[in-house]
N, C-alpha and C positions, 0 to 999 in steps of 0.2 A: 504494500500500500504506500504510496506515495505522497512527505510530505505535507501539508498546508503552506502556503504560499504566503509568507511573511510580507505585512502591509507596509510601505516605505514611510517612516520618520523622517520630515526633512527638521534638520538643526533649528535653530528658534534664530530668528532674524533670516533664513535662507531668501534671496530673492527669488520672485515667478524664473521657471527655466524661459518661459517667453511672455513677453507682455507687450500687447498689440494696444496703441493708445492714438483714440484721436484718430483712424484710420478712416478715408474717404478713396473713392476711386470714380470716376465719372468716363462714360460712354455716349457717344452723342444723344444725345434726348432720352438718357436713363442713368437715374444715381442707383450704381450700383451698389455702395457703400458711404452712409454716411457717418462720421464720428462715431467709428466704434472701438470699443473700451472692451480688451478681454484678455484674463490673466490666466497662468496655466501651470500649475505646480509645480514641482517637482513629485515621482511618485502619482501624479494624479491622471485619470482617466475623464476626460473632459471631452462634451456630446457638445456637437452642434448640432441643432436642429433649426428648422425654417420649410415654408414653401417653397416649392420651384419659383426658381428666379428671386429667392430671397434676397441672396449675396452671399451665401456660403460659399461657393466655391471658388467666385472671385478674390473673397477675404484671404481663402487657402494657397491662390494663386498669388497674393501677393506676398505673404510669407514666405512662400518658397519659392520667388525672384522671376516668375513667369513674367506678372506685373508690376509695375510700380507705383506704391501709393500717389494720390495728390496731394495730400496731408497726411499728416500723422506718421508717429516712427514703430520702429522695431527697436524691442528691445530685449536683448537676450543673456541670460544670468548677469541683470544687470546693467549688461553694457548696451548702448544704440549701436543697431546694425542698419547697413542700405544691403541689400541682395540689387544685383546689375542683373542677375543669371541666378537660374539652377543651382549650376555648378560652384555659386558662392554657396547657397543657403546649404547645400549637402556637405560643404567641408567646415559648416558651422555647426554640424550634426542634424539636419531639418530634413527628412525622408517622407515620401510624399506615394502613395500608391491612388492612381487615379480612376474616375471612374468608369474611362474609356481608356483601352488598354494602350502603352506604351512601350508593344515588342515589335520587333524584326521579325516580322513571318518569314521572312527565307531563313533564317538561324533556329539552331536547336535551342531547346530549353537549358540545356547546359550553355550557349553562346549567349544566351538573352541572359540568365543569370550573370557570368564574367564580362557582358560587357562594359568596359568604363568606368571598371573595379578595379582598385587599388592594390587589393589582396589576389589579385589574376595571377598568376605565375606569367615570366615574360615568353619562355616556353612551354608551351604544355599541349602535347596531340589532345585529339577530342575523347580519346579513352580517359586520363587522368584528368578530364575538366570534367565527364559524366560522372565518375568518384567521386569528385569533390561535390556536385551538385546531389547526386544521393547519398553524401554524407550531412547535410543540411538540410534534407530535406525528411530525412527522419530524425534529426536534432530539434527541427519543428515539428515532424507531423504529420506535413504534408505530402500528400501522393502525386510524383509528378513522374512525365519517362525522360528522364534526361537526355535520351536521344533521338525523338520527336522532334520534328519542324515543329514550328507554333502556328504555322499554316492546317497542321493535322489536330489540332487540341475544337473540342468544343468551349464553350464561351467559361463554363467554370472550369476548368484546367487551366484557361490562360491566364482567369482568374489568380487561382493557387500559384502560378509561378511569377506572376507581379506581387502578392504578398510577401513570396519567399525572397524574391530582387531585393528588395527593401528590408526585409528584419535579416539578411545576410549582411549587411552592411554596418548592421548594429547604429543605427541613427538614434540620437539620445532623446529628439522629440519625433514620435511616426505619427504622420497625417495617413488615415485610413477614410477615402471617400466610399461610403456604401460597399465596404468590402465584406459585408454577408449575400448579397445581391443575389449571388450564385452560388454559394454552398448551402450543402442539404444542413440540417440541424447540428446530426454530429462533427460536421468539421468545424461548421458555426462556436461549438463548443471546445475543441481543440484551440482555433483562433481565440478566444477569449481565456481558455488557460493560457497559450503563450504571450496574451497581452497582457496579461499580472504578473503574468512573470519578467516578462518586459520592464515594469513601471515599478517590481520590489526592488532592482536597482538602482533607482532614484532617476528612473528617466519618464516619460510623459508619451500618452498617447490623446490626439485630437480626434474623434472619431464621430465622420457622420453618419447619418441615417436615418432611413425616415420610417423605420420601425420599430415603434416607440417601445415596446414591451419587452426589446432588445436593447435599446436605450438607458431601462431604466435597470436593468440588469448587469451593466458591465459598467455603466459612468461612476463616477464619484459626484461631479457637480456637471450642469447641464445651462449650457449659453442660444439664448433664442434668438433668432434673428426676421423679422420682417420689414418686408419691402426697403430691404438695405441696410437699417439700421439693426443696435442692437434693444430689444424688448426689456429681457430679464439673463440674468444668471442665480440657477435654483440647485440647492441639495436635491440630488436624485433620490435620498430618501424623505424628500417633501415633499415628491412628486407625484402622480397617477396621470395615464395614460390622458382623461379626460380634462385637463390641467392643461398638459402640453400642446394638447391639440388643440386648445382653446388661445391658448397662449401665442401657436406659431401662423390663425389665419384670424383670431381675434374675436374671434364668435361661436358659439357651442358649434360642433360639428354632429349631425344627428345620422347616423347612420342607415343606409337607405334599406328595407325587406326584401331582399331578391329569390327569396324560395318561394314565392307563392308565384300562381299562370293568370295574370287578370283573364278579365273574363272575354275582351276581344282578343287575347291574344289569337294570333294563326294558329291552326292546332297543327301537330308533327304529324309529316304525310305518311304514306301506306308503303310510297315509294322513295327509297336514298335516293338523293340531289348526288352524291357523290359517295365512288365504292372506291376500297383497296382490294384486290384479290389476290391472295400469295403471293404478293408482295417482294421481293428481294431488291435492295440498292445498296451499293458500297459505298462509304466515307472518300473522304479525298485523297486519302491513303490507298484507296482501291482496297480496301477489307470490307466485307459484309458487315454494313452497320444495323441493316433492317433484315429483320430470317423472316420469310413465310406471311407479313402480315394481313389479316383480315379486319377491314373496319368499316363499316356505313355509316353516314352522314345524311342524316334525314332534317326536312326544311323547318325550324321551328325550334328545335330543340338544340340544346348546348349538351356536346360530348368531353368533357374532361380527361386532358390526358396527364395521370400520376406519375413518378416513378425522379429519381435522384439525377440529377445533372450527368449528363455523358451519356446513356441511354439509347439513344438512337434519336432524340427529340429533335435536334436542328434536324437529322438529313429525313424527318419524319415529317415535318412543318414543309419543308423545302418539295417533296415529294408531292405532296398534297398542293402545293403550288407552281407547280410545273419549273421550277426550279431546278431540279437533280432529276437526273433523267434514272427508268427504273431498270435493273437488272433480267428482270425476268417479273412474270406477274403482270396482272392488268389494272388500270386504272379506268375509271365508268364515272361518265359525266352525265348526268339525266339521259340513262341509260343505252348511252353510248359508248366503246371502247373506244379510247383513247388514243389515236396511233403515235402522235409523236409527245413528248413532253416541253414545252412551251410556256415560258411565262407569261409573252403578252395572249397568246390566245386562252390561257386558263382566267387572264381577267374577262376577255371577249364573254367568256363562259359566267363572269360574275363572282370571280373569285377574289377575294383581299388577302393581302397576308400583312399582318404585324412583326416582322424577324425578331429575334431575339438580341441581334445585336445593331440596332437600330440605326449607326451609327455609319457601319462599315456594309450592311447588309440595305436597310430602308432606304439612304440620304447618299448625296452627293455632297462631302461635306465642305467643297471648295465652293459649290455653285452655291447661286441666290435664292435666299427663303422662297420669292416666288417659284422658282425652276423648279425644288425639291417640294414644295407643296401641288404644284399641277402636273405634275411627270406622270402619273397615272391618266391623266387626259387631253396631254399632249396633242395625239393628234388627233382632236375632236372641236367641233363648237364647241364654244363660242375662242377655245383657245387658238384654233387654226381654223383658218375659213376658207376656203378655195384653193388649199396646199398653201396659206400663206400665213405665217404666226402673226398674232395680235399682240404684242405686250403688255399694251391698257387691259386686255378682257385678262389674262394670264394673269396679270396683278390683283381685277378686282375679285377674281376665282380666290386666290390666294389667301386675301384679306376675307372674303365669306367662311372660307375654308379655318381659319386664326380664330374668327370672330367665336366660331359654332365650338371650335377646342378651347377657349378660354385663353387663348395667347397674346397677351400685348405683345406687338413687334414695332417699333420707331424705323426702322428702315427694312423693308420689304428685299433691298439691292444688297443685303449686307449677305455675306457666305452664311450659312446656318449651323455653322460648327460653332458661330458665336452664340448661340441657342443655348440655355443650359438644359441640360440631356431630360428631365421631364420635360420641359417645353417641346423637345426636339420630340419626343415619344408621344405627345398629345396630337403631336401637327401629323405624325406618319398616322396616328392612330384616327385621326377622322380623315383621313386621305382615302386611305386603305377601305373604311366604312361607306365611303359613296361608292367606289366601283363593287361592293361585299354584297350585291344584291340574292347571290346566292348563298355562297359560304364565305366567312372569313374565319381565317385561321389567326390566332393568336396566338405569337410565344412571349411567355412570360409578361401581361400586356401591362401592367399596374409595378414593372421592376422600377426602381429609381423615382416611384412619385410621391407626393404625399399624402397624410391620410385623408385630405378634402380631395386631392384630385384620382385619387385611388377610389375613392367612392362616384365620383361623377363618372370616372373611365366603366366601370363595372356596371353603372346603371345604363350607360351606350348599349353595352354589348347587350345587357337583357333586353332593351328596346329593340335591338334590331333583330334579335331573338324573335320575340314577340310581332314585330312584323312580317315575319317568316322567314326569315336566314336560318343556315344552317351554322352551327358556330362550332372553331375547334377550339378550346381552353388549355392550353401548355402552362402547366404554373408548377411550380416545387411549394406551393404554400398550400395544403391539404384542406386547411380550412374556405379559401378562397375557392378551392374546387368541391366542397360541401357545400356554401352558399348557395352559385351560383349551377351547378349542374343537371342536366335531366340522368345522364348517366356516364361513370366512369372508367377509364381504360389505362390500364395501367403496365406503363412499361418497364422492361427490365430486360439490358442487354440485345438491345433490338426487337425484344420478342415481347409480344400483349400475353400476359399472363392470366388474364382474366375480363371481364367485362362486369360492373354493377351498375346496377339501377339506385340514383340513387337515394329512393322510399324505403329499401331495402338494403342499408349499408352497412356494413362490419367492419370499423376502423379496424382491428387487428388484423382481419382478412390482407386488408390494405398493405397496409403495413409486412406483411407477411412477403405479400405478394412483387413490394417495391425493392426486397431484400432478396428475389428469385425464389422464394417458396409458396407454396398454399396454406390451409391449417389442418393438412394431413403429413405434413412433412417435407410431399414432395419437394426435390429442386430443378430447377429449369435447366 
C-alpha cells in the first residue's frame, strides 16, 4: 500500500510562486483581460474556471510569453518577470500543456517527448530515446507507444503524451488546460495523484476546467473569471458545484430535462436512415481498428456510443461520415448500398458530423470565421450563385450561423484559431446541425464547454432529435449518455459488445462491457 501524499508547508512569509497583478490584454473590439489580480502558492492546486471566451486562456497565454500583457506584471517568487517567448517562461520553470495539441505528427512519441529538451542526450538512436520515454512514462503512469507516429495516436493518446512532455520536464508551476478532456476516469485519477505529488514538493499547479465536480476535487482554492475580468477567488472547500456555476455566467444555471419525448416529437421510424453491416476499417496505421460492426440509425432517436478513448470511436464517427473509406462490409443510406465513401456526398445525403478534434478535423484554422463557418455550403445559394461566390451572402450566413451558436465575433475576417476552442466547437456545432437533416454524428460534442453552454449544446441535439434526425452521441461521460439517449452501444476495441435500451439499463453491465466483458464473464 502506498504512502499518503504529504500536503506542502510553504515557510511563513514565503512569496506566491507566481503573482499575476493588474493584468489586461486587448484585441480589437474585445477586452480580453481586464485588471486581473491572481496569486498562486507554493504547494497549491489552483482552478481556473470561466465561460468560453472568458479570458482564461489568454490570461495562460500571457504567463507563458505566447502574449504580452498591456498592463500589469508578472511576478514570480517575488521577483517581476516580462516573458518575450515561451522559451523564456519554460527556463523560469512555467510549463504549459494546451488544449489543442502541440506535437509533430511526422515524429514519434519518443521524438515529441525529447524534443527541445535539455535533458535529450546529444546522441541517442530512436531505441535509447523509446527507453527513456517508457521509462517516464511508467514513472507517471501513463500509457503511451513510444514508437508510434503521433499521426497514429487517437485524440486521448496525444492527449497523455503532451501531459507526459510537460511533467518530464519537471516545471515548478504546470498550466494544465482541460487536461481530463480525454481521459477515461481512471487515468483522470492517476493524473490527479501525480498532480499532489507534483505540488508536495512545493511547486504549483494552474488547472482549468470546466468540470466543476473535478474542480472541486483536486483544487485547493478556485479563481473565476468573466467576461475578462476576475469575479472571485474561493476555498474549494467553500464551494458546491451550484456556486460556481453561478458565479462563472452570473445567474443560476437550471439544468435542462432531456429524458422525457414531448409529445410532437417525430417518432423513431420502422426503417434505419443509416446501416453499418460487418463492418471492417483500419486506423491510419493500416490495423483493423473496426472488427465486424453492426449498427442502425433510425430517424428520431439518439444512439449513444460508450466505451474509453482509443476504441475505434474516431475511425467509427469518421466511417459513419464518409470520411474513412471501409475495409470490407456495407454501408446503407435510406436503404441504399453505398458504393463509394465520400464526404461531400454523405452530406448531399444529410449527414453532419461534429469531429472530435475540432480543430484539426472541423476548421480551417488559418482561414476566416466566415470561410470555416459556411464551408459546409459553399457551393450553394445564397453562398454561390451562378458558379460565382458572394462574400456579402457568405458573411451574412456566417453571422446567422454565430448568432443561432451564441458566439460574439468583432471580426468575421479574423483566422478562427483566434476563437477560443468552445466558441470554435459551438460554431462547427451549428454548422454541422443545418446540413444534419438526416443524421448527425457527434464526437464528444459538449468537450471543452461550459456548464451553460454544455447544456444549450445538449438541448440542440435533442431538438433536432425530436425533429426527426437520426443522432450518433460519442461521449466518454456515461452520465451525458444516460441523459440524453434512446439506446446504447458500447464499444470496446473496435468491436460493439453489446447494444441497451436505455429504459432498461445496467450501469454495471456497462461498465463490464467498456472493460471487454459481459456479467457472465465472458471476454471479447
Amino acid at each position: 500500500m502506498s504512502e499518503p501524499i504529504t500536503k506542502y508547508v510553504a515557510p511563513p512569509g514565503s512569496p506566491p510562486l507566481v503573482q499575476l497583478k493588474g493584468i489586461a490584454k486587448y484585441f480589437p473590439g474585445v477586452i480580453a483581460n481586464q485588471d486581473v489580480d491572481i496569486e498562486v502558492m507554493p504547494g497549491e492546486i489552483h482552478a481556473l474556471l470561466g465561460e468560453n471566451g472568458a479570458g482564461k486562456s489568454t490570461l495562460m497565454n500571457i504567463l507563458t510569453g505566447i502574449y504580452q500583457a498591456d498592463a500589469g506584471e508578472i511576478i514570480i517568487d517575488g521577483y517581476a518577470k516580462e516573458f518575450a517567448s515561451p522559451v523564456q517562461a519554460i527556463a523560469a520553470g512555467i510549463g504549459m500543456v494546451h488544449q489543442h495539441f502541440k506535437l509533430v505528427q511526422a515524429f514519434t512519441v519518443a521524438e515529441n517527448i525529447h524534443l527541445g529538451w535539455s535533458e535529450t542526450p546529444r546522441r541517442a538512436s530512436a531505441k535509447v530515446l523509446e527507453a527513456r520515454t517508457a521509462a517516464l512514462a511508467e514513472k507517471y503512469n501513463f500509457q503511451v507507444r513510444p514508437s508510434a507516429r503521433i499521426s497514429e495516436l487517437s485524440t486521448g493518446e496525444q492527449q497523455r503524451v503532451e501531459i507526459l512532455k510537460v511533467l518530464a520536464r519537471q516545471a515548478r508551476v504546470l498550466i494544465l488546460d482541460e487536461p481530463t478532456a480525454v481521459l477515461t476516469p481512471a487515468e483522470a485519477r492517476e493524473l490527479f495523484k501525480a498532480l499532489r505529488e507534483f505540488v508536495s514538493h512545493g511547486n504549483a499547479v494552474i488547472f482549468i476546467s470546466h468540470k466543476l465536480d473535478e474542480v472541486l476535487e483536486i483544487s485547493d482554492r478556485i479563481s473565476i473569471l468573466r467576461a475578462g475580468r476576475k469575479i472571485a477567488t474561493e476555498f474549494a472547500q467553500d464551494c458546491t458545484p451550484a456556486k460556481l456555476a453561478r458565479l462563472m455566467v452570473g445567474r443560476d444555471i437550471v439544468l435542462a430535462d432531456m429524458r422525457g419525448r414531448p409529445a410532437n416529437a417525430a417518432p423513431i421510424s420502422d426503417r434505419p436512415v443509416l446501416s453499418l453491416e460487418n463492418v471492417v476499417a483500419r486506423n491510419d496505421a493500416g490495423d483493423v481498428a473496426l472488427h465486424g460492426i453492426d449498427l442502425a440509425i433510425h430517424a428520431g432517436e439518439i444512439v449513444g456510443i460508450a466505451g474509453v478513448a482509443g476504441n475505434g470511436q474516431r475511425e467509427l464517427s469518421q466511417v459513419l461520415t464518409g470520411t474513412r473509406a471501409v475495409h470490407s462490409g456495407r454501408i446503407v443510406i435510406d436503404g441504399e448500398v453505398v458504393s463509394r465513401t465520400n464526404a461531400a456526398d454523405f452530406v448531399e445525403h444529410g449527414i453532419g458530423h461534429i469531429p472530435e478534434d475540432r480543430l484539426h478535423s472541423g476548421l480551417a484554422p488559418g482561414l476566416s470565421i466566415t470561410v470555416n463557418a459556411v464551408m459546409r455550403e459553399y457551393g450553394k445559394p445564397p453562398v454561390t450563385s451562378h458558379g460565382l461566390y458572394k462574400p456579402g451572402a457568405a458573411t451574412a450566413l456566417a453571422k446567422e450561423i454565430a448568432s443561432v451558436a451564441d458566439v460574439a465575433i468583432p471580426d468575421f475576417g479574423m483566422p478562427i484559431r483566434n476563437l477560443s476552442g468552445g466558441n470554435q466547437q459551438r460554431l462547427v456545432a451549428r454548422r454541422e446541425m443545418r446540413v444534419a437533416s438526416k443524421i448527425l454524428v457527434a464526437a464528444y460534442p459538449s468537450r471543452g464547454l461550459d456548464v451553460g453552454a454544455i447544456n444549450t449544446m445538449l438541448r440542440y441535439i435533442v431538438e433536432l432529435r425530436n425533429a426527426g434526425a437520426g443522432i450518433v452521441l460519442i461521449s466518454e461521460e456515461l452520465e451525458e449518455l444516460l441523459n440524453l439517449s434512446d439506446r446504447i452501444a458500447v464499444l470496446y476495441e473496435g468491436r460493439i459488445m453489446g447494444i441497451v435500451d436505455n429504459h432498461a439499463v445496467d450501469i454495471e453491465e456497462i461498465g463490464l462491457m467498456m472493460g471487454g466483458r459481459s456479467k457472465t464473464g465472458e471476454v471479447a
